[in-house]
C-alpha positions as CSV (number, residue, x, y, z in Angstrom):
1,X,-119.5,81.5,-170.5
2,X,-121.0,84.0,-168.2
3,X,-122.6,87.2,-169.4
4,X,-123.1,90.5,-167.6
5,X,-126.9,91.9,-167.6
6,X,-126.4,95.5,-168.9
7,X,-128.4,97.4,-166.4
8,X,-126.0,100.4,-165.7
9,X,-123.1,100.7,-164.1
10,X,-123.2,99.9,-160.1
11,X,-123.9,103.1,-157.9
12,X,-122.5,101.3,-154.7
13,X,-119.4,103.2,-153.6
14,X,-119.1,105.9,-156.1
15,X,-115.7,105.8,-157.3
16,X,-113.0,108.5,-155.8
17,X,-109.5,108.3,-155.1
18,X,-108.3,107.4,-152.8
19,X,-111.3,106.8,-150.8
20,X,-115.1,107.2,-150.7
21,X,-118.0,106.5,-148.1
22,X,-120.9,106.1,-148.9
23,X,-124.1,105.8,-146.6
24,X,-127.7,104.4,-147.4
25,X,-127.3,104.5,-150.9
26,X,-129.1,102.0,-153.2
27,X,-127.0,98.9,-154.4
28,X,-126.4,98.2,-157.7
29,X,-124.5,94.6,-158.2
30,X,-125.7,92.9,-160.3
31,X,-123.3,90.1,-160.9
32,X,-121.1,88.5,-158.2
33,X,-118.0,86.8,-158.7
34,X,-116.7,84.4,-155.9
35,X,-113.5,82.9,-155.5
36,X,-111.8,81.2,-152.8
37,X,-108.6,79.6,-151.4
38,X,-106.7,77.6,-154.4
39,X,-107.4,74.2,-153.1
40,X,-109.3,74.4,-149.7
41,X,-112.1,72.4,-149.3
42,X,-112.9,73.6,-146.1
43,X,-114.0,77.3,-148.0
44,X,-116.8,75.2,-149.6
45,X,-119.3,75.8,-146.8
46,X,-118.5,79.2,-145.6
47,X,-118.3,79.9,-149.7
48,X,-121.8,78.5,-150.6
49,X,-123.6,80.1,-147.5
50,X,-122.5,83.3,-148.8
51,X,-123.8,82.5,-152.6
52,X,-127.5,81.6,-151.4
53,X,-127.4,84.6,-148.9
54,X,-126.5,86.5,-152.5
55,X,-128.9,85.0,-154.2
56,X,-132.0,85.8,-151.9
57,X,-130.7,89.3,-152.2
58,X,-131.6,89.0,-156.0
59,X,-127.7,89.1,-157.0
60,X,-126.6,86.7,-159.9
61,X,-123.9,84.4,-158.2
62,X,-121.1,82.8,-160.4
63,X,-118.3,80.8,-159.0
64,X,-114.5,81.0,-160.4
65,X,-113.9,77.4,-161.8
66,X,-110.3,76.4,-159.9
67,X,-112.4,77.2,-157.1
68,X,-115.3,75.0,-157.9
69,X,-113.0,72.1,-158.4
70,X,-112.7,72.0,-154.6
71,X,-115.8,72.9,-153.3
72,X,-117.9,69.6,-154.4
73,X,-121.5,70.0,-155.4
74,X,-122.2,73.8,-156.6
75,X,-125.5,74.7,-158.4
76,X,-124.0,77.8,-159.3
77,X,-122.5,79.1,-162.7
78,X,-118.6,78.4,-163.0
79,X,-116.6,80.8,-164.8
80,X,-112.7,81.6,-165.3
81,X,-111.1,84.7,-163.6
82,X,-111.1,86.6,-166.6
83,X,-115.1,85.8,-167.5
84,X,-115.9,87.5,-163.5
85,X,-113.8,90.4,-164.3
86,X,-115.4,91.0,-167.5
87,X,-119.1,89.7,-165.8
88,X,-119.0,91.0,-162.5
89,X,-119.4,94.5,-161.1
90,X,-118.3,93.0,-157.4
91,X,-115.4,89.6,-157.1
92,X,-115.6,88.5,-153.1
93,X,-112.3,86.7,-152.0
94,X,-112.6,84.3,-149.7
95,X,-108.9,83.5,-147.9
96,X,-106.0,85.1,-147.0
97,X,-104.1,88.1,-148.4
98,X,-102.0,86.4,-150.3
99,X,-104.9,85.0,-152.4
100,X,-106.2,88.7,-152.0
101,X,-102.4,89.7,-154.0
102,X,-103.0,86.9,-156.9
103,X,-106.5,87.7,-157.7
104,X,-105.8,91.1,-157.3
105,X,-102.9,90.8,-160.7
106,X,-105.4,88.6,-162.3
107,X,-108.5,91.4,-162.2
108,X,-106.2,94.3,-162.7
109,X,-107.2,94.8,-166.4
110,X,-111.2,94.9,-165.2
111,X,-113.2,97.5,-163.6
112,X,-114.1,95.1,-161.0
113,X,-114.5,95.9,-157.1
114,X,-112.8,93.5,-155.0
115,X,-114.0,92.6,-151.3
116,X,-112.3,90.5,-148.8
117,X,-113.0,87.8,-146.2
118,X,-110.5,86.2,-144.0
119,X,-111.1,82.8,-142.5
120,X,-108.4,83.0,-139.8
121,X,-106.7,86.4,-138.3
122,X,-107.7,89.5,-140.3
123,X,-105.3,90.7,-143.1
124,X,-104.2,94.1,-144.2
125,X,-106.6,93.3,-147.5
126,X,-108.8,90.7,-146.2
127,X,-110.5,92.9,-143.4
128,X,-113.7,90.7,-143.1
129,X,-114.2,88.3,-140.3
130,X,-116.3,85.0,-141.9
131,X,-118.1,85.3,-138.9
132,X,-119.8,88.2,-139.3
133,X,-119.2,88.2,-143.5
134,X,-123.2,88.2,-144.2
135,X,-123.9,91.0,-142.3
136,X,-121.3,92.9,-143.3
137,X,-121.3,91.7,-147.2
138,X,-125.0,92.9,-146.6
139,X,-124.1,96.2,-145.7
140,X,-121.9,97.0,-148.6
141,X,-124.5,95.7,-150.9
142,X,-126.7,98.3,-149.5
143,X,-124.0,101.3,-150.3
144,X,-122.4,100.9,-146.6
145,X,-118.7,100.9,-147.5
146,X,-115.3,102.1,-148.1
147,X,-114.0,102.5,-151.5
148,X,-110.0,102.9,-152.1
149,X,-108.4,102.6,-154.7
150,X,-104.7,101.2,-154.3
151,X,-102.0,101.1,-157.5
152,X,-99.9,98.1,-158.9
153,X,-96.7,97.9,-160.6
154,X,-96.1,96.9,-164.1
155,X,-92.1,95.5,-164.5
156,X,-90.1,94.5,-167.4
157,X,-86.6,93.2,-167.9
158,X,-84.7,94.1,-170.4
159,X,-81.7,92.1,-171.9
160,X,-79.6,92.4,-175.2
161,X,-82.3,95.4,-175.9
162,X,-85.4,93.5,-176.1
163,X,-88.0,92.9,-173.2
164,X,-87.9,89.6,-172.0
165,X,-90.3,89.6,-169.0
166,X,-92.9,91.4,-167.6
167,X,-95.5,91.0,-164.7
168,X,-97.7,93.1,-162.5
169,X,-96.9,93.4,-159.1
170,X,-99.4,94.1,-156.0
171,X,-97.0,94.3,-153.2
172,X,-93.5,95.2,-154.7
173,X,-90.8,94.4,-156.9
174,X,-87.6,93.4,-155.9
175,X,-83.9,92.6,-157.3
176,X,-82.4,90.4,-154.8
177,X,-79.2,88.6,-154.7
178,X,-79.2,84.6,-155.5
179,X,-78.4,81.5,-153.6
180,X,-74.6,82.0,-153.9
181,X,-75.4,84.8,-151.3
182,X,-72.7,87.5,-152.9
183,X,-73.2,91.4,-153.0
184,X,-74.9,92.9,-156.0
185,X,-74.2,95.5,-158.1
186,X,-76.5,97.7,-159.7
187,X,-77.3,101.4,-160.7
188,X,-81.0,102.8,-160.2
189,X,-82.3,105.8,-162.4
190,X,-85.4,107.6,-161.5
191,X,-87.2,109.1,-164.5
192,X,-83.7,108.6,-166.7
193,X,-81.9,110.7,-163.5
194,X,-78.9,109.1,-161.9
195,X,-80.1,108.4,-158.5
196,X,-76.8,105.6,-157.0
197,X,-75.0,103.3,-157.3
198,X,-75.5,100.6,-154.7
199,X,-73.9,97.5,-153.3
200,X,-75.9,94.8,-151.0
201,X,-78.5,92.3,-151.4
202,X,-81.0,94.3,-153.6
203,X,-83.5,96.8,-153.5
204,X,-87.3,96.8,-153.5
205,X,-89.7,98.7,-155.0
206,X,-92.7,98.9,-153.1
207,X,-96.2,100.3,-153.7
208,X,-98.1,101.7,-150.4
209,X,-99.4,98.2,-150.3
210,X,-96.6,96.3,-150.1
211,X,-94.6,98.9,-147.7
212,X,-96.2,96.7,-144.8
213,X,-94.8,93.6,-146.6
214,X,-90.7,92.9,-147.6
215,X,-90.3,96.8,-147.3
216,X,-91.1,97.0,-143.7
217,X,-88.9,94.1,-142.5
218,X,-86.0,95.6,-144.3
219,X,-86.7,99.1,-142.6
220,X,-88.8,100.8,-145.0
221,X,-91.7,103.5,-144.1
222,X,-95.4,102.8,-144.0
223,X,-97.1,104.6,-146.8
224,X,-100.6,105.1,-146.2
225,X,-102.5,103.8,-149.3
226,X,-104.2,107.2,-149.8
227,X,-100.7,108.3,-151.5
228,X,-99.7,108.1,-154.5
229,X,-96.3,106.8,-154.0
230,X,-93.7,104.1,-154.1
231,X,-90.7,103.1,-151.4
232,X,-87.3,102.2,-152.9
233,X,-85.6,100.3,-149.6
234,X,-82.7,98.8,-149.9
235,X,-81.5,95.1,-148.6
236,X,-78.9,95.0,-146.0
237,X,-76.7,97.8,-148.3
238,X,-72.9,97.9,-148.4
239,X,-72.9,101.5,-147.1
240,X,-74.8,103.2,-143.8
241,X,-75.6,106.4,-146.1
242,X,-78.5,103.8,-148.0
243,X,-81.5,104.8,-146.6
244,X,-85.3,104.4,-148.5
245,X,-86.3,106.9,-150.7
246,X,-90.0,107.6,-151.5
247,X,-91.0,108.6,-155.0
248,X,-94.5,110.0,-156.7
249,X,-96.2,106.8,-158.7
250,X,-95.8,108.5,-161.9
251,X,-92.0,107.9,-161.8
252,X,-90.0,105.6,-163.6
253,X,-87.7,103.4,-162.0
254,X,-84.8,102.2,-163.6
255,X,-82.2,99.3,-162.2
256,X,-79.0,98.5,-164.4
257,X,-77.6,95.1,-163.3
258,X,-73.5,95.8,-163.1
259,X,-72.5,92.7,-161.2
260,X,-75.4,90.3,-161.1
261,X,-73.6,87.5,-159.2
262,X,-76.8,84.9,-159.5
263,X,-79.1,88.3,-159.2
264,X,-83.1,87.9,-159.7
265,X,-85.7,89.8,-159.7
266,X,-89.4,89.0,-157.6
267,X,-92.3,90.2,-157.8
268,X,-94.8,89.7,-155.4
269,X,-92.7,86.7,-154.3
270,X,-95.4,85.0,-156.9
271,X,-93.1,85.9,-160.0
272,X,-89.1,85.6,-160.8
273,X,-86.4,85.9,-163.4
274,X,-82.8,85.2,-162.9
275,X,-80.5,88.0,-164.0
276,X,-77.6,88.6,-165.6
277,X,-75.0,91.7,-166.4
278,X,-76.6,94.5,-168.0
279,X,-79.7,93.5,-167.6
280,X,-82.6,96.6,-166.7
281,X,-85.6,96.3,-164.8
282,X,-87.9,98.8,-165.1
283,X,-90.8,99.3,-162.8
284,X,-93.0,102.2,-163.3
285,X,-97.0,102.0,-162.2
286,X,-100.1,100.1,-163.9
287,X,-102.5,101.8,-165.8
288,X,-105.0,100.1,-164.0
289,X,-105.7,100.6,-160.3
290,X,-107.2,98.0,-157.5
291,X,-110.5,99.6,-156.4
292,X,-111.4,97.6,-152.7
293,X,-114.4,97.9,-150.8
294,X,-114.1,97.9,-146.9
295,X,-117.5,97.6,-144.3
296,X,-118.2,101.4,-142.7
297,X,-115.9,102.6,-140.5
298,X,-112.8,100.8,-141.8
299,X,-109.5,102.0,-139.6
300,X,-106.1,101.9,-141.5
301,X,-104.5,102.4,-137.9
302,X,-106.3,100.0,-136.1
303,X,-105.2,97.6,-138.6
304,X,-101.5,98.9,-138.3
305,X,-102.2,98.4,-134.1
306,X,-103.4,94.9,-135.1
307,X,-101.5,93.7,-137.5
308,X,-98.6,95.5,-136.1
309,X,-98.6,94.6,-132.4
310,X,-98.1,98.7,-131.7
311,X,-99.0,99.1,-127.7
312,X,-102.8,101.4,-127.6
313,X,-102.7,104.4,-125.1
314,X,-106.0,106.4,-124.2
């Protein structure tokens, strides 16, 4: 079990929302969590660089145990995911964004900063190349950063009047139709207001990080993650008058199932429940919020360019 040295709380990237940079300001980590790839050897080496380059910066380095597993020989503390979040003032992912999206649920509950490094093309929440991850994981531990602060979604269903299923959703939650492929059916409520009835495939319910996910492919907006918002897009509706709707995150949303036809509900295509008639999902936002840090001079538009193939003119 892995404890946390009680030396104050970290002054790196004061916390603001929705973001904060800070410049020459004195680190304060402590404790380092790192966690990689779910079963990928080949992080081992880029992962154990990193710890030693922690180390001689004086930084306690502890290692997430179904990533140890994988990496072979590691002289370092292991620990579960829920020992870092409680341990660690800083958890560095090492991977893609979709490992970014798990260990982002799992940390939720802790006030833990997340960084992360990306292997292969840059991601929307891993913005760190490994090739330059020292110097720039060197630079935040020094106060040289971003901080944002990005919300999640907490979901429940409801059937028969009792709550049968919840989860916490990074990217969005969504009630889709099943593999019989027919239209569903289903009434949405915002804050106990009748909002539609609609007809399609489903709707999705996404926060700003996950309007550049599902949301966008099924014509959604991009919501910069300084707002506090969430996207309500509808899949492929029955009627041309469907269009998104953008809400504040304090709403609540509510979906009543009227024809399910093999409905379920996703969330973060990580987590599902099949659906039936009269079922509710409700969707409203987490208590908790997902504080990332990002090396000075982070671009949210040059990573929409990127990412997003958009043609540059200057």
């Amino acid at each position: 079990m892995c404890s946390r040295q009680l030396r104050g709380a970290p002054a790196c990237c004061a916390r603001a929302r929705p973001f904060t940079y800070n410049a020459g300001m004195s680190a304060s980590f402590k404790t380092v969590g790192l966690i990689g790839k779910y079963k990928s050897p080949e992080i081992a080496g880029p992962l154990l660089q990193l710890g030693d380059f922690l180390e001689q910066r004086g930084v306690k380095v502890i290692i997430d145990s179904l990533t140890a597993q994988h990496i072979g020989d590691n002289r370092f503390p292991v620990c579960t995911l829920e020992a870092i979040g409680r341990d660690a003032e800083l958890a560095i992912v090492l991977g893609g964004d979709g490992t970014m999206l798990n260990i982002a649920r799992m940390l939720a509950p802790f006030d833990v900063a997340l960084v992360g490094v990306n292997q292969g093309r840059l991601g929307f929440l891993t913005d760190i190349s490994i090739d330059t991850m020292l110097e720039t994981i060197g630079a935040i531990l020094d106060g040289n950063c971003v901080t944002e602060e990005r919300l999640l979604l907490a979901a429940e269903v409801i059937s028969g009047g009792n709550r049968v299923f919840d989860v916490l959703a990074f990217n969005d939650a969504v009630v889709s139709k099943g593999l019989k492929g027919s239209m569903i059916e289903f009434e949405v409520r915002i804050d106990g207001r009748f909002l539609y009835v609609l007809r399609g495939d489903g709707l999705i319910v996404a926060t700003p990080t996950g309007s550049t996910a599902y949301a966008l492919s099924s014509g959604g907006p991009i919501i910069h993650p300084a707002l506090s918002a969430m996207a309500l897009v509808p899949i492929c509706p029955h009627t041309f008058s469907s269009r998104p709707v953008v809400v504040g995150s304090d709403s609540v949303i509510e979906i009543n199932i009227r024809n399910a036809a093999d409905a379920r509900a996703h969330f973060d295509s990580h987590s599902r429940y099949d659906l039936n008639d009269g079922d509710r999902i409700i969707v409203r936002r987490y208590e908790h919020t997902i504080r990332l840090l990002h090396p000075t001079g982070h671009d949210y538009y040059s990573m929409l360019r990127e990412k997003l193939h958009w043609t540059e003119f200057y």
